[in-house]
N, C-alpha and C positions, 0 to 999 in steps of 0.2 A: 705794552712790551713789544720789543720789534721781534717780527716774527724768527728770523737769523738769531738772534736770542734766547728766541723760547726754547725754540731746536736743539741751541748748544746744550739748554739747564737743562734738557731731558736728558740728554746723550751721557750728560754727566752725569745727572741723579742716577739714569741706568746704568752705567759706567760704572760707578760706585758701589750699587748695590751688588753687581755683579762680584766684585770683589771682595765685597764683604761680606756676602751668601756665603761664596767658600774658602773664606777665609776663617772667621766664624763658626762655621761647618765642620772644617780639619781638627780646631780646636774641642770642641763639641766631642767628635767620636775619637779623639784620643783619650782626654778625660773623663769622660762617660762611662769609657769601658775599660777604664784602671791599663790605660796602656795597652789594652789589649787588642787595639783597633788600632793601630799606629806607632810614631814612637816622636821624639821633636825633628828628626830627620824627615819623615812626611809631614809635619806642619811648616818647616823652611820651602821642602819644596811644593808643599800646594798653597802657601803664599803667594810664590814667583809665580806659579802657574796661573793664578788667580787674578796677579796684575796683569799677563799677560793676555787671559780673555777681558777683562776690564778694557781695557785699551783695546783691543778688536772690535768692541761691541761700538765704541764712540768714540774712536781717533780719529775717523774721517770725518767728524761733525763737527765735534768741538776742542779738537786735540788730545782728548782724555789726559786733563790734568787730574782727576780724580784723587787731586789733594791739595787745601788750600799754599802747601808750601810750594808747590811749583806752579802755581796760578801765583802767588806774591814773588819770588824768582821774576815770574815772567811780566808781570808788571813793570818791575823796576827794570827793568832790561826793554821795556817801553814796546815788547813784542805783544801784548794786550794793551786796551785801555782799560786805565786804571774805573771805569764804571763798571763796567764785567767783575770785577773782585770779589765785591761782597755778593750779587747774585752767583757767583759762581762759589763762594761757601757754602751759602745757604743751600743749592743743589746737593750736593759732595755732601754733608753732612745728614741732609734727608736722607737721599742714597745709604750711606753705611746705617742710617735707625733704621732704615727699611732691609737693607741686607741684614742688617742682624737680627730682626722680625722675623725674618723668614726664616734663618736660621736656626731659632728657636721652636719657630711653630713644627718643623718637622722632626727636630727633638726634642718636644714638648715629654713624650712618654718616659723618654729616656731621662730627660730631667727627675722626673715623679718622681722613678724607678730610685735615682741615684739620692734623692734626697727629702723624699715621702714631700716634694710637693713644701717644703721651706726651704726658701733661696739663703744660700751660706755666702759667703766671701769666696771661696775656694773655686766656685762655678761664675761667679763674676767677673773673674777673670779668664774664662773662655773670650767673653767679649771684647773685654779692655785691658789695660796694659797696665802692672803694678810693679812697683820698686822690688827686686831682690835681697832679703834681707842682711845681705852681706853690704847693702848701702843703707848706714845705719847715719848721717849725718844729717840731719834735718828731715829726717825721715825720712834718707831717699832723696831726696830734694838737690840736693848740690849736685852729686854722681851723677841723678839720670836728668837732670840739665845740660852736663857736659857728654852725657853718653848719646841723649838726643840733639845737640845741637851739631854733632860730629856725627852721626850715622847720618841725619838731615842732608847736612854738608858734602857727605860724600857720595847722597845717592843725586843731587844736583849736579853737583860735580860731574859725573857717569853721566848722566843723562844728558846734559849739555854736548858732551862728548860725544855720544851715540848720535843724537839727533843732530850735528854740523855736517853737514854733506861733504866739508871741505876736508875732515879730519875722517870720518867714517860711514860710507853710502849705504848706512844700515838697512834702506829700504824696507820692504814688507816686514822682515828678520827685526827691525826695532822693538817690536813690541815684545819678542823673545829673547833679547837682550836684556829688557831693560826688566822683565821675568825673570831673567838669571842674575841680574844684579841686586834685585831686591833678598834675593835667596840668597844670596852670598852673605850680604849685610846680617840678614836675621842666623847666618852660620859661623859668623864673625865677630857678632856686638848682639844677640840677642841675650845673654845671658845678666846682662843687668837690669833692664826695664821690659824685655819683652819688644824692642826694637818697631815702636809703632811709628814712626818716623813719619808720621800724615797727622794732623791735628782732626781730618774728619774723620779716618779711620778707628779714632781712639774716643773721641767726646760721642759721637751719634752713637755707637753701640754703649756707651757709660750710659746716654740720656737713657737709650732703651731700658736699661736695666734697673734705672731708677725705678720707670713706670710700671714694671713688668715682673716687680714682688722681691728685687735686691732691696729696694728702698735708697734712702739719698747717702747711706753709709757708703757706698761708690765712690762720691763725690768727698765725702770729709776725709775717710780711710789713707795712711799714713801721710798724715799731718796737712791734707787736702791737697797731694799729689796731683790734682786731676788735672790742674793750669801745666805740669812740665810738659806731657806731650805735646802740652798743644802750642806755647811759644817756643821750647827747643825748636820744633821744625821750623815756624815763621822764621826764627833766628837763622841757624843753618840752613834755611833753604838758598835764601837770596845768597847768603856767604860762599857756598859751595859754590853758586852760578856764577857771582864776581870771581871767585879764583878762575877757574876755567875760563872765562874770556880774559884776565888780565894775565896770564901766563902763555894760554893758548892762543884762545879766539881773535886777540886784536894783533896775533904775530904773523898772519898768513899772509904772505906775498900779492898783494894786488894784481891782479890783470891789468 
């Protein structure tokens, strides 16, 4: 492996788990404590927060895509090479089993406490993302396909945006931006799937969970949901990034 490489898959595995520590984490002590530690308004905003230190930790390395839908975005937009992809999954997806690891280990007690130590469904979704039972159609399956290929789509979108120099010199402030856009999304569109809008962020804390005493009910639970997070965003990732250059990006005036 080239060592430019290595670099990047750390920054990103780092990158990731950073995100997904306290992403996970927010989750965690609102649930835990019957609301009493939070409420969904501090899980929207220590999401954003949370992508915003993600992206501090490994923007300068490796860009902190710290999800594979804007690493495939940025492929097809030939801004990476498409070799980098699947190593840059496979990072991103350790990262969030490892961030949600850690999230757990330090409310390991609090888990006991809340459920004498048998994992329910109910605490399985601290880690990952489940259909609303108000999307009753395929089990969830149709809605949170269109609810993930559309939140996907518009945090590509945003982000394309923030990051053109020619449209917005977000500079240092990017990473705070694109922190408040994630927060808006999940205060916008979180109410039907849980707005995981990152294929790593939702499969590596599911795998966790398998191994970690939920069991592989994760993975079948309504009607094997676990595939929508993760192609909505492939889908809407690249979609959102093509709208934003074919309306915006490719209209700016040449020097």
């Amino acid at each position: 492996m080239k060592p430019d490489l290595k670099r990047e898959l750390y920054a990103e595995f780092l990158g990731t788990l950073v995100l997904i520590a306290f992403g996970a984490g927010v989750v965690a002590q609102v649930v835990l404590s019957n609301n009493g530690n939070g409420t969904y308004l501090s899980i929207n905003l220590a999401w954003g927060f949370a992508v915003t230190m993600g992206i501090y930790v490994a923007g300068g390395v490796s860009g902190a895509h710290l999800n594979p839908a804007v690493t495939l975005a940025l492929a097809f937009r030939r801004d990476i090479p498409w070799s980098k992809v699947l190593p840059y999954f496979v990072a991103q997806i350790a990262g969030a089993f490892a961030g949600a690891a850690l999230a757990f280990f330090v409310y390991r007690e609090a888990f006991n406490a809340f459920d004498n130590g048998t994992r329910q469904m109910n605490t399985a979704s601290i880690f990952a993302t489940y259909p609303s039972k108000h999307l009753t159609a395929f089990g969830g399956l149709s809605g949170g396909l269109i609810d993930q290929i559309i939140g996907t789509a518009l945090l590509l979108l945003v982000i394309r945006a923030i990051g053109d120099a020619r449209n917005n010199p977000a500079g240092n402030l990017g990473p705070v931006a694109i922190g408040f856009l994630v927060m808006v999304i999940g205060m916008a569109f979180g109410f039907n799937a849980g707005y995981a809008i990152n294929p790593a962020r939702d499969f590596g804390p599911r795998l966790f969970t398998a191994v970690a005493g939920w069991g592989f009910e994760v993975f079948r639970a309504n009607n094997f949901y676990f595939w929508v997070p993760i192609a909505g965003p492939l889908i809407g990732g690249p979609l959102g990034s093509f709208v934003y250059d074919a309306l915006i990006g490719k209209h700016f005036p040449t020097k």
